[in-house]
VEXTI-621974 format. One record per residue (C-alpha): z, y, x. Coordinates in nm, 3 decimals. Example, Ala and Ser with C-alpha at 12.3 -4.5 7.8 and 13.67 -1.06 7.14 Angstrom:
BEGIN
{zz=0.780, yy=-0.450, xx=1.230}
{zz=0.714, yy=-0.106, xx=1.367}
This chain:
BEGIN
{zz=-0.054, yy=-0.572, xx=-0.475}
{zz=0.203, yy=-0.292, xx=-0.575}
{zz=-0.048, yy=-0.062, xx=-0.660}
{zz=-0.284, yy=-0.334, xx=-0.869}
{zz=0.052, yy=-0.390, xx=-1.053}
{zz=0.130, yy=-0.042, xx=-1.108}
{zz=-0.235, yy=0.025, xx=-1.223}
{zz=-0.227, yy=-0.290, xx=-1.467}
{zz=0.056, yy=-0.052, xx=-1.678}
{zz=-0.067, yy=0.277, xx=-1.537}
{zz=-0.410, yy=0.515, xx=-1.542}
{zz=-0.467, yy=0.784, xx=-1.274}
{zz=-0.376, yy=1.067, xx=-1.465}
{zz=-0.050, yy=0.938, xx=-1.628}
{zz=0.321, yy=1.086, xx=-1.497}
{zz=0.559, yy=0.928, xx=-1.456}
{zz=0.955, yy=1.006, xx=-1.408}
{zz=1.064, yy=0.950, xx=-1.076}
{zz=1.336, yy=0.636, xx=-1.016}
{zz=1.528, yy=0.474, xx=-0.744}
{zz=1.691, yy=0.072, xx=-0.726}
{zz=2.090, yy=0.141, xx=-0.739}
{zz=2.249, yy=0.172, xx=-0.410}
{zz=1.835, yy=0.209, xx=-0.262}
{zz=1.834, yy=0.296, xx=0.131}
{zz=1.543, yy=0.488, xx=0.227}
{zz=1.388, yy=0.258, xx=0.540}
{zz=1.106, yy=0.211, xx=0.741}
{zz=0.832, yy=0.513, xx=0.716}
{zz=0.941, yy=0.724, xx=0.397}
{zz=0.826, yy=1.093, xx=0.202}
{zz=1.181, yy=1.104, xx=0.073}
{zz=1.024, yy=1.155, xx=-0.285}
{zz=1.343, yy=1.301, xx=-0.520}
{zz=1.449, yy=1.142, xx=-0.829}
{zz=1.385, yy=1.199, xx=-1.126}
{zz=1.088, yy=1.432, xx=-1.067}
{zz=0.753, yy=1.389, xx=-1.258}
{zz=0.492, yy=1.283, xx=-1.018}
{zz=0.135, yy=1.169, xx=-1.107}
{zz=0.024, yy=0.789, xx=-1.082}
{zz=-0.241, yy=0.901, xx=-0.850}
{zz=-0.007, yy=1.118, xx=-0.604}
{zz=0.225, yy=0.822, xx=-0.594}
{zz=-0.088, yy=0.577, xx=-0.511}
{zz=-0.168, yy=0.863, xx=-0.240}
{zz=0.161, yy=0.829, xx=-0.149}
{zz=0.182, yy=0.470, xx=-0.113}
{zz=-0.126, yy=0.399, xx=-0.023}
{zz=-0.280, yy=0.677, xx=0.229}
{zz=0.134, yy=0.781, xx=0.344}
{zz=0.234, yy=0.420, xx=0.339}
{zz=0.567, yy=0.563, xx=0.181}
{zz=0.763, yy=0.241, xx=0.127}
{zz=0.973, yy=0.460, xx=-0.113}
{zz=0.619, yy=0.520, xx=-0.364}
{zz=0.662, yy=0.157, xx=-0.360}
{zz=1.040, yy=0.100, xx=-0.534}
{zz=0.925, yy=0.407, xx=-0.758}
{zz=0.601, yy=0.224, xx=-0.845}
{zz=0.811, yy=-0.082, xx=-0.927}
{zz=1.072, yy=0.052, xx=-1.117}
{zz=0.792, yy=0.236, xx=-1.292}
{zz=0.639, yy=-0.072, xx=-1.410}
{zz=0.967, yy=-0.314, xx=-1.492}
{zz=1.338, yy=-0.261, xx=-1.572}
{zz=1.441, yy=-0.390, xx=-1.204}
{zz=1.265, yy=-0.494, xx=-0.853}
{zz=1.307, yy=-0.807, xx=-0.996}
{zz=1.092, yy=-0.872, xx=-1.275}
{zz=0.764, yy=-0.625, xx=-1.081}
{zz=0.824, yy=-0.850, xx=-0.773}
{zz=0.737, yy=-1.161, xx=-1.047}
{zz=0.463, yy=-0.963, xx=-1.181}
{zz=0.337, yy=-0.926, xx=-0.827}
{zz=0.385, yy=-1.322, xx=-0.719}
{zz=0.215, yy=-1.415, xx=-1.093}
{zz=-0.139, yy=-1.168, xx=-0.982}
{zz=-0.104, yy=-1.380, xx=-0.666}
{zz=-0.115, yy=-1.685, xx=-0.823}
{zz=-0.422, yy=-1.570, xx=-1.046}
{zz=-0.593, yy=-1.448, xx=-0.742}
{zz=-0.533, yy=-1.794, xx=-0.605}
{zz=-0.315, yy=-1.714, xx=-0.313}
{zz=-0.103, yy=-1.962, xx=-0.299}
{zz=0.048, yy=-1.922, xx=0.005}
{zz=0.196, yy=-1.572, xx=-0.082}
{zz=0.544, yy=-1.513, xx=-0.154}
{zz=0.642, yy=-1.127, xx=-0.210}
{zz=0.999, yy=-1.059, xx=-0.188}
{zz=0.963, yy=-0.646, xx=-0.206}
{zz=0.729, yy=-0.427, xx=-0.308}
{zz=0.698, yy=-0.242, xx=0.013}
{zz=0.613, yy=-0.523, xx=0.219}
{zz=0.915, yy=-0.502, xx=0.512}
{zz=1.021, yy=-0.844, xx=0.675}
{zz=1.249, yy=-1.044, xx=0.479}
{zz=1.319, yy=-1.421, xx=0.445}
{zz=1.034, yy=-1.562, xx=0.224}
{zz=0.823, yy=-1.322, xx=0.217}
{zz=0.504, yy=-1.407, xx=0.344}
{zz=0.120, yy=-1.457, xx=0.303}
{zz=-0.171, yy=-1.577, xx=0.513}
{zz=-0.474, yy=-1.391, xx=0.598}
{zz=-0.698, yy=-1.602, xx=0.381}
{zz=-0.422, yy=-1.487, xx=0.122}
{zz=-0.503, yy=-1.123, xx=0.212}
{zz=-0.897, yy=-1.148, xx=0.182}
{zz=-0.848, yy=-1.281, xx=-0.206}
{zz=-0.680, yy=-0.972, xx=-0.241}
{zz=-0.862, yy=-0.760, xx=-0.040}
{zz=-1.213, yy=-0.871, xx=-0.248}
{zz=-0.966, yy=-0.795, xx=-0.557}
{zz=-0.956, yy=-0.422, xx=-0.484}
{zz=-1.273, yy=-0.341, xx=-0.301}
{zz=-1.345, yy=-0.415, xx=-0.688}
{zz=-1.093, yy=-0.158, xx=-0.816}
{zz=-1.284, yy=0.202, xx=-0.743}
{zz=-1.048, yy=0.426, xx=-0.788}
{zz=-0.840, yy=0.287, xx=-0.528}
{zz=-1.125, yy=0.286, xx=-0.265}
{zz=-1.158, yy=0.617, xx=-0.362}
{zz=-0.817, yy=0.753, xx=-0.249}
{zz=-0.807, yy=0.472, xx=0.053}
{zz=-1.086, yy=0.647, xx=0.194}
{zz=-0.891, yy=1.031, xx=0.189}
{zz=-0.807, yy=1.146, xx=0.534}
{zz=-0.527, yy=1.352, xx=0.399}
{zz=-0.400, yy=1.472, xx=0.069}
{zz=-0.164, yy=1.767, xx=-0.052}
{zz=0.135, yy=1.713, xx=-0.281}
{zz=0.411, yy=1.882, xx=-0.313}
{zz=0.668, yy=1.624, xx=-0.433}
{zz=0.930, yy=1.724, xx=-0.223}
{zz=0.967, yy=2.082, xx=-0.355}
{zz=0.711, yy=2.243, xx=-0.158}
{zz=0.330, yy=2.159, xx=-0.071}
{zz=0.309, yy=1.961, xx=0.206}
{zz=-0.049, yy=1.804, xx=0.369}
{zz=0.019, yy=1.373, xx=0.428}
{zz=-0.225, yy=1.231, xx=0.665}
{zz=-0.428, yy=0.922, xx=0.674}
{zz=-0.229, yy=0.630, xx=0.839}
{zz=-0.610, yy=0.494, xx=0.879}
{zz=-0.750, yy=0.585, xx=1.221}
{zz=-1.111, yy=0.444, xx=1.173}
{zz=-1.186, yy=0.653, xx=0.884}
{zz=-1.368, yy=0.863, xx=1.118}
{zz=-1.555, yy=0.594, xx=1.265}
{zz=-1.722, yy=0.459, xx=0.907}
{zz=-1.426, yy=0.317, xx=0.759}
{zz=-1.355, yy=0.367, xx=0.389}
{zz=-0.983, yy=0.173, xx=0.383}
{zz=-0.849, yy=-0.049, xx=0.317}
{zz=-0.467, yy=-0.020, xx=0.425}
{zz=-0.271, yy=-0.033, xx=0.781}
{zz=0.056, yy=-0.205, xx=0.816}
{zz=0.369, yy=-0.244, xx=1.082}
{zz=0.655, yy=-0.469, xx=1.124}
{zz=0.839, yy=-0.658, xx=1.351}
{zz=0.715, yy=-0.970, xx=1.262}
{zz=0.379, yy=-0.913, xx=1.149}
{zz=0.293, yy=-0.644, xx=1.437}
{zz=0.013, yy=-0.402, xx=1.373}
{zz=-0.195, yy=-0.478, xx=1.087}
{zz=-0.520, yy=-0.335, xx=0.925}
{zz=-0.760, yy=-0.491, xx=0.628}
{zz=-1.074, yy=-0.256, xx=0.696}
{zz=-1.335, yy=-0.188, xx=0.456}
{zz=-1.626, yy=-0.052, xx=0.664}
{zz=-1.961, yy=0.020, xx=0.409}
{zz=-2.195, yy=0.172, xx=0.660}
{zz=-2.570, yy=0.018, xx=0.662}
{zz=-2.584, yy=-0.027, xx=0.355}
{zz=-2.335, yy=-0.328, xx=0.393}
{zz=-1.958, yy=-0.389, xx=0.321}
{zz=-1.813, yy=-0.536, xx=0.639}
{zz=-1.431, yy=-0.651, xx=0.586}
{zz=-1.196, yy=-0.670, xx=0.839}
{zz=-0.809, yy=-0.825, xx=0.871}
{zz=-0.640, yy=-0.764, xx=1.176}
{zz=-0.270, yy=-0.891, xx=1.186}
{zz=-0.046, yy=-0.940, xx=1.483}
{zz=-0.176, yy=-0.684, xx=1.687}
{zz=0.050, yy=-0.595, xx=2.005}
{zz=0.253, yy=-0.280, xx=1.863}
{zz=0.137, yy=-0.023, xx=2.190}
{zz=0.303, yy=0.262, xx=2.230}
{zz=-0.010, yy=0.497, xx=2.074}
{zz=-0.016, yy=0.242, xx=1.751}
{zz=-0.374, yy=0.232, xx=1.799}
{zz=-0.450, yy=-0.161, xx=1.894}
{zz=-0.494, yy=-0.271, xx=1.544}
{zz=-0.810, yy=-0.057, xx=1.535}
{zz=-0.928, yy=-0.170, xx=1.869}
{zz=-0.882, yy=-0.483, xx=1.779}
{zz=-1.065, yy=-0.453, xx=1.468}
């Protein structure tokens, strides 16, 4: 949903400046982006969305609105529109916190939202990508395990709560299979998400 936001104000190609939340604490997995460095819309989606850089996220939003605030209404208004009504975002990044939540059902309306959106399959389906963000280049790899085995996204996911996740997007056979894994036992390879799936 952060990146459908970001690309309802943004095109590929655009820069944009660089910008933290005051007092922002880098947590969870992180590139340590700078601040106030120009970086491209589409190396912060790579960022965010092959990475899974919670810190592209707070950039995307502050990209978008004044504050976290008003992007994390922009977010819970798409959700609405999408008709998942038993979503509540709370951060743009997607760590636990006290109402935030969403179902799986939830997760396939959005899911069939950006299967739609091309140019994010398109860099979902990158096994790596270069940037050099943090001052020199640096090669990010695919959080996505199954790419390999057919898969062309969608996006993986870990937390306490929620476990392993994966929404999978597999197009082989001349079909698009979809697949949302969620509470998967967190092993210690971080690979039973994608044997579940």
């Amino acid at each position: 949903m952060t990146a459908l936001v970001l690309l309802d104000y943004y095109n590929f190609n655009d820069y944009i400046i660089t910008k933290y939340p005051e007092n922002y604490e880098y947590q969870g997995k992180v590139a340590y982006i700078p601040e106030n460095t120009e970086i491209s819309v589409q190396n912060l989606l790579e960022l965010l969305l092959i990475y899974s850089a919670n810190d592209a996220a707070y950039i995307s939003a502050l990209a978008v609105s004044d504050n976290v605030d008003n992007f994390l209404l922009l977010m819970n208004t798409k959700a609405k529109s999408y008709g998942m009504n038993k979503t509540n975002f709370m951060n743009p990044d997607g760590i636990d916190e006290e109402n935030h939540y969403t179902t799986l059902n939830d997760l396939l309306k959005l899911s069939l939202k950006i299967i739609d959106r091309k140019e994010i399959i398109s860099i979902v389906s990158k096994t790596n990508f270069v940037s050099n963000i943090s001052g020199s280049e640096k090669i990010y790899n695919t959080t996505n395990l199954l790419l390999k085995d057919g898969y062309t996204g969608i996006k993986t996911g870990w937390t306490d709560k929620a476990g392993l996740t994966f929404i999978g997007l597999n197009q082989n056979n001349k079909r698009e299979i979809l697949t949302i894994v969620n509470k998967s036992k967190v092993d210690e390879k971080r690979y039973s998400h994608f044997s579940d799936t």
